[in-house]
C-alpha angles and dihedrals in degrees: 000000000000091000088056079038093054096040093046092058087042092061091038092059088046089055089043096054109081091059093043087053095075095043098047094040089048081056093042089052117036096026115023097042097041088051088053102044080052089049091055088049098054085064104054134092093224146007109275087213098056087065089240129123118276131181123171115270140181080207095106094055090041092056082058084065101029100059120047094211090074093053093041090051093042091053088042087064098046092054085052095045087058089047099052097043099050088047086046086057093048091049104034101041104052088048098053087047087055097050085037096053116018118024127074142176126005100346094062092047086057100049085045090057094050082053098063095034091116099064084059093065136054119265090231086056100046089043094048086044090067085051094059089042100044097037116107100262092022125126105278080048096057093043105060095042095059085048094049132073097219134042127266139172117223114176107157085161112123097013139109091258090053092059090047092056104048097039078052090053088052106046108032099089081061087064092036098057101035081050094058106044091055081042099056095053096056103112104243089209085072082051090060099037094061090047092049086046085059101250114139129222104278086046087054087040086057111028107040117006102043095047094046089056099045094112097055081049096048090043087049092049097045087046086053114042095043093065101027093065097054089039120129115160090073099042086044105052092025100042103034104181091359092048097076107116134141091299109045080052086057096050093042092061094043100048096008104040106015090222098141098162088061095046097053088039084055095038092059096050077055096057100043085056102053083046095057093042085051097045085041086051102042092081102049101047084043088061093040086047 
């Protein structure tokens, strides 16, 4: 029996192979080539491309160490990766329970579309429009000034807040759609059970529904902090001076410096630290889920 079981999954891997090839090249290609070509890089002295003398060097990790500014925006970008992620949850969870759970027809097509609203537009729009909107004069700023009966001056543009709304903004469908799909799957009848049974609606939110959904929130929070903590077009055009963080630094050494050994040297500490936080945490979030 485990020799036909064997053979049987031989022959079922042959047979799955033509469609796996594509998938797997595309990820060879675009993915696995271009990181270790980065990786080579991380360990030279100079670019090859630039003619000058190169040798191979730990020098661009060592500058990581060597220098405070690296750890304390590294550091910087793991703190706003959390916030955003938590505020992400409060915004996004309720939201997909809502759209799971309550709402139905067409009403909930059209929420849903204003959910994912912002795949539709580019990143550089969504981000310029806050600024409309954050900037002294702008058009939060207006608004409230023609509803109140006094004057105020509201200018978010080139702050902290301002990076966390519009990385929020960003992010948040990722929450919301990982949330309802765990959500709606959720059997209703376990939802009534519980409520016949005479538990109210917190004991149902933590015993039944939020554990249920664990793994949509896990795989949100993972989608979001991920890319959150090596962003830079948010902390760059929202924070101005108070927007430098891991990943502006990053940028700055591959467009501004041209120092592209350091950056991909930075970059893969990056990496390797986002990797440890996720394997630390996998346990964890296994045993909650």
């Amino acid at each position: 029996m485990a020799a036909q079981g064997a053979t049987a999954s031989r022959s079922g891997l042959r047979s799955a192979l033509p469609l796996l090839l594509p998938a797997y090249l595309w990820l060879t290609v675009a993915i696995f080539l271009p990181l270790s070509a980065m990786v080579f890089f991380s360990f030279m002295t100079d670019l090859p491309l630039s003619g000058k003398p190169w040798a191979l060097t730990l020098g661009n990790y060592a500058a990581f160490f060597s220098q405070s500014l690296y750890p304390t925006l590294l550091w910087a970008s793991l703190r706003l990766g959390l916030e955003v992620t938590l505020w992400c949850i409060v915004i996004g969870y309720p939201a997909a329970y809502v759209l799971a759970k309550v709402l139905k027809g067409r009403s909930r097509e059209a929420i849903f579309l204003l959910v994912i609203l912002p795949f539709w537009s580019n990143g550089l729009v969504r981000i310029f429009s806050w600024a409309m909107v954050l900037r002294e004069g702008g058009i939060l700023d207006t608004a409230l000034n023609a509803v109140l009966p006094f004057k105020i001056s509201i200018d978010l543009m080139y702050s902290y807040p301002a990076v966390i709304i519009g990385l929020v903004h960003s992010y948040v469908p990722y929450m919301v759609l990982t949330c309802y799909l765990t959500l709606q799957a959720i059997d209703d009848s376990l939802i009534e059970a519980g409520r016949s049974l005479g538990a109210s609606r917190l004991q149902m939110l933590k015993r039944v529904i939020i554990p249920l959904s664990m793994p949509g929130l896990v795989a949100g929070a993972a989608l979001i902090f991920v890319p959150v903590v090596g962003s830079f077009m948010e902390p760059r055009i929202l924070g101005g001076r108070t927007g430098t963080f891991y990943g502006t630094v990053i940028e700055d050494q591959f467009v501004a410096v041209f120092n592209w050994p350091l950056g991909a040297a930075l970059s893969f500490i990056l990496l390797a630290v986002v990797l440890v936080i996720l394997a630390s945490a996998a346990p964890v979030l296994r045993k909650a889920a």
